[in-house]
N, C-alpha and C positions, 0 to 999 in steps of 0.2 A: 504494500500500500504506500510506503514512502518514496520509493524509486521514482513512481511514474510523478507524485508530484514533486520532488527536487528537480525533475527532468523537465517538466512546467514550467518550474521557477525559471531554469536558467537556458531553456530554450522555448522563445516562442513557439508554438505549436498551430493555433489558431488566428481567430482574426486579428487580434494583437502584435502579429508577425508583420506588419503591414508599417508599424509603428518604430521608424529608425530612431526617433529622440525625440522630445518636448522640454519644452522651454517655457520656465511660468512668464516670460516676457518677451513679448517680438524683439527688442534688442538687446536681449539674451545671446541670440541664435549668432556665430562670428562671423562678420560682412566675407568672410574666405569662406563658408559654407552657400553662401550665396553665389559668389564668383567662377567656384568649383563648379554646384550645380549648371548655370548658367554657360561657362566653357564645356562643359562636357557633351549636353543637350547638343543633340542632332537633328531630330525632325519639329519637336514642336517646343517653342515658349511662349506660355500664356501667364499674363500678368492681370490677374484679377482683383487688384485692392482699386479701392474708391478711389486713389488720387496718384498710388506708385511714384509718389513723392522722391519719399526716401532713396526707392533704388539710386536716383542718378547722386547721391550726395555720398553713397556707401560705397559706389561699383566704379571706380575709376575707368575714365572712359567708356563710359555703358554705351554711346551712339555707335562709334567704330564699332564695338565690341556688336553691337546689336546687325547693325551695316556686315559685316562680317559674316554672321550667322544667315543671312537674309540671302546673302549672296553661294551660299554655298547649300540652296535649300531646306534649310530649316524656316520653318514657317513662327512665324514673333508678330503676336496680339498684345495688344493691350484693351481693354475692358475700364472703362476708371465712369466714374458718374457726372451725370451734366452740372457741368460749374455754375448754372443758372437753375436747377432745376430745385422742388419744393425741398427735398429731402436736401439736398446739400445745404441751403440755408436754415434747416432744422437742424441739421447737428452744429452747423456753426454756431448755434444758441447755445447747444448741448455743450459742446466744446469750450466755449470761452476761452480760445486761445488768441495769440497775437497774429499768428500767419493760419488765416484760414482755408477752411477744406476746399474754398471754391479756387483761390488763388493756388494751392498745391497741385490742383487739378490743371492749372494753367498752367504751371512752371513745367508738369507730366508733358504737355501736347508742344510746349516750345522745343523741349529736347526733342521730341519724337518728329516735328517740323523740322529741324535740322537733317534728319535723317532724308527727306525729302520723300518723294515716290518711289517706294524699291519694292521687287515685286516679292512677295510671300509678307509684307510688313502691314498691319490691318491695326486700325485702332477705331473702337466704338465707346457710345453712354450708353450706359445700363436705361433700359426702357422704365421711364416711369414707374409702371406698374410695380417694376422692379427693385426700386431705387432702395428700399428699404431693404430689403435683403441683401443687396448689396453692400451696400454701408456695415451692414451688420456683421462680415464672413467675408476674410478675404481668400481668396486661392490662386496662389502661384504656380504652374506647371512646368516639371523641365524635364519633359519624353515622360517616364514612368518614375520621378520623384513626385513630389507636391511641395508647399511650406501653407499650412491652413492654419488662419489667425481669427478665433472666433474675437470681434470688439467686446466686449465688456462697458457696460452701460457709458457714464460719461467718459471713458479713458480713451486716451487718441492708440492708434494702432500701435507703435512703439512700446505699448506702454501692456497690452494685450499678450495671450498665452499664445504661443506656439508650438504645431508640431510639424514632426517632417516624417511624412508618408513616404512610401515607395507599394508600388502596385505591384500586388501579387496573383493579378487575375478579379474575374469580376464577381461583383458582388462585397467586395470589400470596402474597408473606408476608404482607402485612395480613389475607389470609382463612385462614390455618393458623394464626394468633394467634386469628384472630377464631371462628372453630371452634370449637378449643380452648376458650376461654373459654363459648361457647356449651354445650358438650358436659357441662363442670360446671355450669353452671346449670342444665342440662333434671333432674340428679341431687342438687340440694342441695336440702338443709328448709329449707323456708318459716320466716321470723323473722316474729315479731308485732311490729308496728311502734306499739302500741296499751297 
């Protein structure tokens, strides 16, 4: 009877196997875990936080780096919410910070502006309807990792839990994250990248 659960303890077995690390705080997680993922990824990265502010302040060089990836067919979204829209000005109440959500939103789309029109590079706002689930959950994709940041009432993402998934087939947490995220992109506006 001990065996199989010491075997448990110190090997995942089930859905739990899906669970590379967590983090009680998104910048917990070290911006070289980021970097790594993001270099590695070969077909797809998908950036699903509301404003993906932060990447370019953490990821040195993230336009080339992103230019790069775009050019060698990896396909790089970005998903962030409309800077004018109800729910962005709601959490900006929420928030009460100095640099807000709508402006982090801007600073995301001028990096990604520089990038100019490159083909596999795609950036949309979360559809209305949507807004608020998005706000609320961020997910980052890179091939078959994840980085999923549930918000936490008033705290800004930084400030939020983190984990880092890897997909071991479907049905798992890494594919109800990865869904999710899917599900709002198939409903958000297209951004002109141009």
């Amino acid at each position: 009877m001990l065996w199989p659960k010491i075997v448990r303890d110190v090997f995942k077995t089930g859905p739990d196997r899906e669970i590379v690390r967590s983090y009680p705080y998104r910048s917990a997680c070290p911006s070289t875990v980021w970097g790594q993922l993001i270099n590695s990824a070969q077909a797809d990265l998908y950036f699903a936080g509301y404003t993906n502010y932060f990447l370019w302040l953490e990821q040195p060089n993230l336009v080339e780096t992103l230019r790069r990836k775009a050019e060698t067919g990896c396909r790089v979204r970005f998903l962030m919410g409309d800077p004018d829209g109800d729910v962005t000005r709601q959490r900006e109440a929420i928030e009460d910070v100095a640099l807000s959500v709508s402006t982090r939103v801007r600073i995301s789309l001028e990096h990604l502006r520089r990038l100019g029109p490159q083909e596999g590079l795609a950036a949309r706002f979360s559809a209305p309807v949507d807004a608020m689930n998005h706000v609320s959950l961020s997910v980052f994709r890179f091939d078959q990792d994840a980085l999923v940041t549930p918000h936490l009432a008033r705290l800004v993402g930084h400030d939020s839990p983190l984990m880092h998934l890897r997909g071991q087939g479907e049905g798992g947490m890494w594919s109800r994250f990865a869904d999710h995220a899917e599900e709002l992109w198939e409903r958000g506006t297209p951004v002109p990248l141009s």
